[in-house]
C-alpha positions in Angstrom: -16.1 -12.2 -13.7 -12.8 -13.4 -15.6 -9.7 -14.7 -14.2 -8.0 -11.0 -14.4 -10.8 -9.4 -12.6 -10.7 -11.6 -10.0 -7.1 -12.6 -9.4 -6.8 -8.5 -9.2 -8.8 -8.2 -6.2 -6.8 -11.6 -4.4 -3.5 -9.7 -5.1 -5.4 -6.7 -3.9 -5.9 -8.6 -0.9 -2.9 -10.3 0.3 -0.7 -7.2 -0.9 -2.9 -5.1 1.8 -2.3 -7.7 4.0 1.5 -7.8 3.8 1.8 -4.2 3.9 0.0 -4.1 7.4 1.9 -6.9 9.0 5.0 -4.8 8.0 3.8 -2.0 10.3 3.3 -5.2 12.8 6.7 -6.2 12.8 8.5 -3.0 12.3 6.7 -1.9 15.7 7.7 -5.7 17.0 11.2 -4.8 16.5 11.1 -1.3 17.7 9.5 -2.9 21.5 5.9 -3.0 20.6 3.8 -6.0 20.7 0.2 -4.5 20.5 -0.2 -6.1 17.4 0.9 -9.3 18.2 -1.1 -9.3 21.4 -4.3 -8.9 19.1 -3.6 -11.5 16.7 -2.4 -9.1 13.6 1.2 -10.4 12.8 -0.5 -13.1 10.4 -1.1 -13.8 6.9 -4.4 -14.8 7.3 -6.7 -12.5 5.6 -9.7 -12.8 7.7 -8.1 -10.5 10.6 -7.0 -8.2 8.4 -10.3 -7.4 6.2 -12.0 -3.8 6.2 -15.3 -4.5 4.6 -15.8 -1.2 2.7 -11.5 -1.3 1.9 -11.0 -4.7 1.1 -14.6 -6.2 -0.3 -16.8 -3.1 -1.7 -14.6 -0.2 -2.4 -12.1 -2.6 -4.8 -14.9 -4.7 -6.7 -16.6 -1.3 -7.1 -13.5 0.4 -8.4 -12.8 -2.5 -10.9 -16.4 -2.2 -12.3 -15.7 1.8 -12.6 -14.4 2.7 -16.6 -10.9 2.3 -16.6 -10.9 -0.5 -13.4 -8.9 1.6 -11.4 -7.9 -1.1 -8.4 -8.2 0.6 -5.2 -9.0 -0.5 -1.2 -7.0 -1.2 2.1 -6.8 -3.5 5.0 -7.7 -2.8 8.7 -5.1 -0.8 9.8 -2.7 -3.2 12.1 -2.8 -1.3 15.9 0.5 0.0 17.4 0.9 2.2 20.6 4.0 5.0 19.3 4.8 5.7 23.1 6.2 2.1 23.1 8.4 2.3 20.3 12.5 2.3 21.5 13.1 5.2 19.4 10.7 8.1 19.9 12.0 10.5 17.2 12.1 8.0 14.6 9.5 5.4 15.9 6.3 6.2 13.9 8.1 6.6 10.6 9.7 3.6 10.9 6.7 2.0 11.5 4.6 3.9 8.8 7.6 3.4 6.3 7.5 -0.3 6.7 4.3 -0.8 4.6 5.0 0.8 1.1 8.5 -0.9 1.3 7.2 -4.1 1.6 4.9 -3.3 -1.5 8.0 -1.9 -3.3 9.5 -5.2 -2.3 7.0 -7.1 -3.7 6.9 -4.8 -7.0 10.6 -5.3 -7.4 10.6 -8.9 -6.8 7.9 -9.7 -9.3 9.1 -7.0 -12.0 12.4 -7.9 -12.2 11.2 -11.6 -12.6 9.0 -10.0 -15.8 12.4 -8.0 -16.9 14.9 -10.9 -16.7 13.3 -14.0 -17.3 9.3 -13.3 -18.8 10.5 -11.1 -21.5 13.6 -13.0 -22.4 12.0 -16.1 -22.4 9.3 -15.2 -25.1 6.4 -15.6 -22.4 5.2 -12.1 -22.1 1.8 -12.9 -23.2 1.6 -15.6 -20.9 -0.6 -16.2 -17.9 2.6 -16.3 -15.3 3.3 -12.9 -16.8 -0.4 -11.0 -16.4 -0.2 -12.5 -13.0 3.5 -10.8 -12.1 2.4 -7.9 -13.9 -0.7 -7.0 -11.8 1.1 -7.4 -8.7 3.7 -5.1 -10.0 0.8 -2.9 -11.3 -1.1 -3.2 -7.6 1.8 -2.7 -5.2 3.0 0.1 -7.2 -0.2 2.0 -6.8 -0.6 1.1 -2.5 3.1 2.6 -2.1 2.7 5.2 -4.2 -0.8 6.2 -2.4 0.4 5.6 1.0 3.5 7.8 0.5 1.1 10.7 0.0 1.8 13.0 2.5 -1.7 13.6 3.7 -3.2 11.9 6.9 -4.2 9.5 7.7 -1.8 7.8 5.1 1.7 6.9 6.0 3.3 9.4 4.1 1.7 11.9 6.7 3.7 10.1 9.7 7.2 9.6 7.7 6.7 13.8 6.5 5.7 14.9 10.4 8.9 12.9 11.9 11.4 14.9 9.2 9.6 18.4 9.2 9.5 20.8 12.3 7.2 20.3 14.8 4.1 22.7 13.3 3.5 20.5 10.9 1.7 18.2 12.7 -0.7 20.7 13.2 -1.5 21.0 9.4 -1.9 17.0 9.7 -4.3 17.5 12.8 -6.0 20.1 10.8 -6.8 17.6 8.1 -7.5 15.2 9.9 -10.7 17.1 11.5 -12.1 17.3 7.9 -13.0 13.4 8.7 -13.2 10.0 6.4 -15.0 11.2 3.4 -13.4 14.5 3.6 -10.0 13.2 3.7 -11.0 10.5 0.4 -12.2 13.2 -1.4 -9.0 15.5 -0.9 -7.1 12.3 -1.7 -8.8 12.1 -4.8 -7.8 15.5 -5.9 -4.1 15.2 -4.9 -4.0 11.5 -6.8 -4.2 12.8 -10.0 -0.6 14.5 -9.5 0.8 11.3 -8.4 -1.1 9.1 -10.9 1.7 9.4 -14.0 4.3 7.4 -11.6 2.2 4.2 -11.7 3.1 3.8 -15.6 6.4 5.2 -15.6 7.9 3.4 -12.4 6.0 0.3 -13.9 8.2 0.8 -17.2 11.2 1.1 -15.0 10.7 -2.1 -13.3 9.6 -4.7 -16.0 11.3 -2.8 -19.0 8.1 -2.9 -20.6 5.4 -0.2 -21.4 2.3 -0.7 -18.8 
């Protein structure tokens, strides 16, 4: 294993892990504590692991051709009927994830754009490591902003739409795990040509 392959899969892991303990904390602020009651509103990665998510799925995908980096974290628990605000609860709470890897992305990229590039150190090991976390947060927001459940984008697109939508998302939902992965997988490829482009955007350099 080299240094890339396996600093992808830490940055894997810890960006998987902030992105749940934003849906911690956005349902802390909004009156919920269920996930601070169960120990989830922490950096340590040990609560947060899914062992096909975080271990298999992303040292398989990184052995696939073209080491696609893909996995999750345990989803962090919240109970929606105690969120303060009831119409806008749940995609607050489901929004809070991708922003902190769009956080994280923007953080990192513009450190690439203003500093990395001008300095001359784009071939650097500081700027592979900046650029995978840009590369890696990108695709979890991206992915989780698909509207399909049970992905955030699914709770953020049910709280904006009428009301029958969420039967379309319970509909989908009864197709189960590997039914849902494989839709997934089908709608990706329409989302797929952001990664590069928004990564372009970003750094100012071509991914």
């Amino acid at each position: 294993m080299d240094f890339q392959f396996i600093f992808s899969l830490v940055v894997l892991l810890f960006s998987v892990v902030i992105h749940e303990i934003s849906h911690g904390y956005a349902a802390l602020a909004l009156g919920d504590h269920t996930a601070e009651y169960e120990g989830r509103l922490t950096l340590n990665p040990v609560k947060h692991i899914d062992m096909v998510g975080t271990i298999i799925l992303p040292v398989i995908s990184l052995m696939l051709p073209g080491s696609f980096l893909f996995g999750w974290a345990k989803p962090v628990p919240y109970n929606p009927y105690n969120l303060r605000n009831q119409r806008w609860g749940e995609a607050i709470v489901a929004a809070a994830g991708p922003l902190s890897n769009i956080l994280l992305a923007l953080i990192f990229g513009f450190f690439v754009r203003f500093y990395i590039v001008p300095a001359g150190l784009l071939g650097s090991a500081v700027s592979v490591i900046c650029q995978i976390i840009v590369i890696v947060n990108i695709v979890l927001a991206i992915f989780n902003l698909i509207p399909i459940p049970p992905l955030d984008g699914s709770k953020i697109i049910t709280s904006i739409l009428p009301r029958g939508f969420m039967r379309v998302r319970e509909s989908i939902e009864r197709f189960g795990f590997f039914g849902v992965i494989i839709f997934l997988l089908f709608i990706w490829q329409f989302f797929a040509p952001l990664i590069p482009w928004l990564f372009k955007l970003i750094t100012g350099i071509n991914f």
